[in-house]
C-alpha positions as CSV (number, residue, x, y, z in Angstrom):
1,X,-23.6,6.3,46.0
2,X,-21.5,3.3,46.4
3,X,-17.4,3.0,46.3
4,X,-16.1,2.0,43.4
5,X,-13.7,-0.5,44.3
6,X,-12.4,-2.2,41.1
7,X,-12.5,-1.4,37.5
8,X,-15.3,-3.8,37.1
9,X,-17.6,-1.7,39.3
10,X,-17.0,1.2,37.9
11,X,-18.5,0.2,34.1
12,X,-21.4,0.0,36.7
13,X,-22.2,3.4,37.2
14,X,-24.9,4.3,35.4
15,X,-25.0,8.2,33.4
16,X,-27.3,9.5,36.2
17,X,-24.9,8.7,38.9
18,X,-22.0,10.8,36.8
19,X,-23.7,13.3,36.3
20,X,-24.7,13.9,40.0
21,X,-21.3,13.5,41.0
22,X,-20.2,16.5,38.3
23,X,-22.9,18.0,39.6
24,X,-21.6,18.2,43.3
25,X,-18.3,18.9,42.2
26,X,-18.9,21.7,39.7
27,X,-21.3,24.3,40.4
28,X,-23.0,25.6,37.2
29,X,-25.5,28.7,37.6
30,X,-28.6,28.7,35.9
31,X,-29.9,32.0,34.0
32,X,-32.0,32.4,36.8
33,X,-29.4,32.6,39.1
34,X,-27.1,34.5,37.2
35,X,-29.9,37.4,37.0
36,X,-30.5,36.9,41.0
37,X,-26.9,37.2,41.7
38,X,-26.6,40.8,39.2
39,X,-29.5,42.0,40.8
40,X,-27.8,41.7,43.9
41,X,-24.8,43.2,43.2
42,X,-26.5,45.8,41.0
43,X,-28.3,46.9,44.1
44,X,-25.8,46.3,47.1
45,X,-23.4,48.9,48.5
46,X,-20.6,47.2,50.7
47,X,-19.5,49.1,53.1
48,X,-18.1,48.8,56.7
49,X,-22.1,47.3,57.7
50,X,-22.8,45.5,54.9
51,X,-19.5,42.7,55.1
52,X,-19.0,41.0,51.8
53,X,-17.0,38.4,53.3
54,X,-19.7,37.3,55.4
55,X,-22.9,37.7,53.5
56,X,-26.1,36.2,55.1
57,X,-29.5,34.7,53.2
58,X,-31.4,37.3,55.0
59,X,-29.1,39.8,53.7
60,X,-29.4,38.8,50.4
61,X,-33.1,38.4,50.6
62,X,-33.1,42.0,51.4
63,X,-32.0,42.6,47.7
64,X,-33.4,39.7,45.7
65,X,-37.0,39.2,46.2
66,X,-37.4,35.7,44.4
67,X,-38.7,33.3,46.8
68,X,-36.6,30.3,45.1
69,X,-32.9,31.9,46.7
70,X,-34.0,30.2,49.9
71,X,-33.7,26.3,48.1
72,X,-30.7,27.9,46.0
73,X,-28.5,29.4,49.0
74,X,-28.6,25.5,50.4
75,X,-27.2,23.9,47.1
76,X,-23.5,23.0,47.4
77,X,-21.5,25.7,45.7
78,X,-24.3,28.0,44.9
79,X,-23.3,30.3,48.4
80,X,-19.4,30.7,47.3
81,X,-20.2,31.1,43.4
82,X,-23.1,33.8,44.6
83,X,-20.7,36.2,47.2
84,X,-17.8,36.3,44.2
85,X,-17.8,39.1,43.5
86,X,-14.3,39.0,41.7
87,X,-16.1,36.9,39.4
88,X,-16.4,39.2,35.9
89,X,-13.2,40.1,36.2
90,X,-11.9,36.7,36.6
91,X,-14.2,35.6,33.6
92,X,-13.3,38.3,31.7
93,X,-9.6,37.6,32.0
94,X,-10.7,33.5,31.4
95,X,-11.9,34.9,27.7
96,X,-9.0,37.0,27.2
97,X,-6.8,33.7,27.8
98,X,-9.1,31.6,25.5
99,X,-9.4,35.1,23.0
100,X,-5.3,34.5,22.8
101,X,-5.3,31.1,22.7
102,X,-7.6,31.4,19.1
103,X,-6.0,34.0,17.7
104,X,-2.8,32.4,17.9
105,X,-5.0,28.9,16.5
106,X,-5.7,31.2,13.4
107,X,-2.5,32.8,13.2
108,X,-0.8,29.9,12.7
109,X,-3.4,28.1,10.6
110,X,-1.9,27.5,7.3
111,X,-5.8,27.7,5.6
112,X,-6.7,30.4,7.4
113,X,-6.9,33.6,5.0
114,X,-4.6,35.6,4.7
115,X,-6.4,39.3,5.2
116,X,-7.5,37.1,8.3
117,X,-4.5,36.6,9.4
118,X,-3.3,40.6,8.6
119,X,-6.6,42.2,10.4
120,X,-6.0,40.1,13.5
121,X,-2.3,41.3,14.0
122,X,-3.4,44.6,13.4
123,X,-5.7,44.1,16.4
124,X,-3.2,42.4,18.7
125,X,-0.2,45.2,17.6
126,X,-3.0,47.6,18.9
127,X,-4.3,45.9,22.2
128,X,-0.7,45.5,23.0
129,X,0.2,48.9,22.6
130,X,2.6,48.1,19.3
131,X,1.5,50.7,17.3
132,X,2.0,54.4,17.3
133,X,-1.1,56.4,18.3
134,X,-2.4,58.4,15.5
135,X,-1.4,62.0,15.5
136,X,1.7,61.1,18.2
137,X,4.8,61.0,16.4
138,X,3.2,63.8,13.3
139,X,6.0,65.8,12.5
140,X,5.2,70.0,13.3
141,X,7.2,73.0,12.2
142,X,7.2,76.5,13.2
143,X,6.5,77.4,9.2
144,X,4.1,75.0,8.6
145,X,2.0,77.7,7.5
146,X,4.0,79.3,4.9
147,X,3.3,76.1,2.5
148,X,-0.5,77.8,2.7
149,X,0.3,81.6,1.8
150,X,-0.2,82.7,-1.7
151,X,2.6,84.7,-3.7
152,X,1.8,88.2,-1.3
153,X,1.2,86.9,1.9
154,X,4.8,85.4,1.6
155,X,5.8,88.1,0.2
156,X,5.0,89.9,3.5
157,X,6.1,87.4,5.7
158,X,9.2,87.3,4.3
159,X,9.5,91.1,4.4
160,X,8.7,91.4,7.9
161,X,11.9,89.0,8.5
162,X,14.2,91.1,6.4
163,X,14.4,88.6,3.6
164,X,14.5,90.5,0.5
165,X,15.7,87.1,-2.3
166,X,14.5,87.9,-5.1
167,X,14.7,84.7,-6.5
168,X,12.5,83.3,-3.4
169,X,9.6,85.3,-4.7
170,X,9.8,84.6,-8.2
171,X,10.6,80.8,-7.6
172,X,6.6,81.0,-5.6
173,X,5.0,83.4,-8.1
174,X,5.9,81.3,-11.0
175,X,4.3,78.0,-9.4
176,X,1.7,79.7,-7.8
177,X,-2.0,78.1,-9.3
178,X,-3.5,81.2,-11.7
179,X,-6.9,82.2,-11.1
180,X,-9.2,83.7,-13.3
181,X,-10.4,87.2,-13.2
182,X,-13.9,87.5,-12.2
């Protein structure tokens, strides 16, 4: 590839040549090597013999049977993107950024609708830990369960405390549901 020297060379460069350049510059799997590099780590246990930092092609080949990692392990990048091993997590936490980045796009997105808008801050409140979990702050009491007696069953409860009011019991017989008689 030649040096580009002035402005005039460089309208000069053809397509092909750009893209080869991006191409040694930025190293993009293919699906076939994405699926050689998660078989890999699917199958390999590091450990103090098996040094991740210093991963061989034989190594590999040891995991991943596919004849083409041989041509691949030479290609500039493909050696450094293949032993990253840190390399879901830092994707994952790419998406999250970009994930954020929408949601605050849509959020403040004057056309966007507006149960749109309400169901992603719901989401957000949640993932950030703004909401209270269900059941947490659910008030208890010790007597919860005298709202679920019947007329005698508080009758005896109230008995047993030495609670004799009579107009306690009348007050709960009076708005206590009838039943028929069978």
């Amino acid at each position: 590839m030649a040096l580009i020297t002035n402005r005039h060379d460089a309208s000069k460069l053809d397509t092909e040549e750009l893209a080869k350049v991006a191409e040694d510059i930025l190293f993009q799997p293919s699906p076939l090597m994405q699926t050689m590099k998660a078989q890999f780590w699917a199958r390999f246990q590091p450990g103090p013999v098996n040094d991740t930092a210093n991963l061989t092609l034989p190594t590999v080949q040891q995991y991943v049977s596919d004849p083409r990692l041989k041509k691949y392990w030479s290609t500039p990048g493909f050696k450094e993107w293949f032993t990253n091993q840190d390399e879901n997590r830092e994707r994952i936490e790419y998406l999250w950024m970009v994930g954020l980045d929408t949601a605050e796009q849509i959020l403040r997105d004057s056309n966007a609708q507006p149960n749109a808008k309400v169901q992603l801050l719901k989401l957000l409140a949640e993932v950030a830990g703004k909401l209270p979990k269900p059941g947490k702050n659910d008030e208890k009491f010790a007597d919860a369960s005298i709202n679920n007696m019947d007329a005698k069953e508080l009758k005896a409860w109230l008995k047993r405390r030495g609670i004799t009011s009579p107009e306690i019991l009348s007050e709960r017989e009076s708005t206590a549901p009838t039943t028929p008689d069978a």
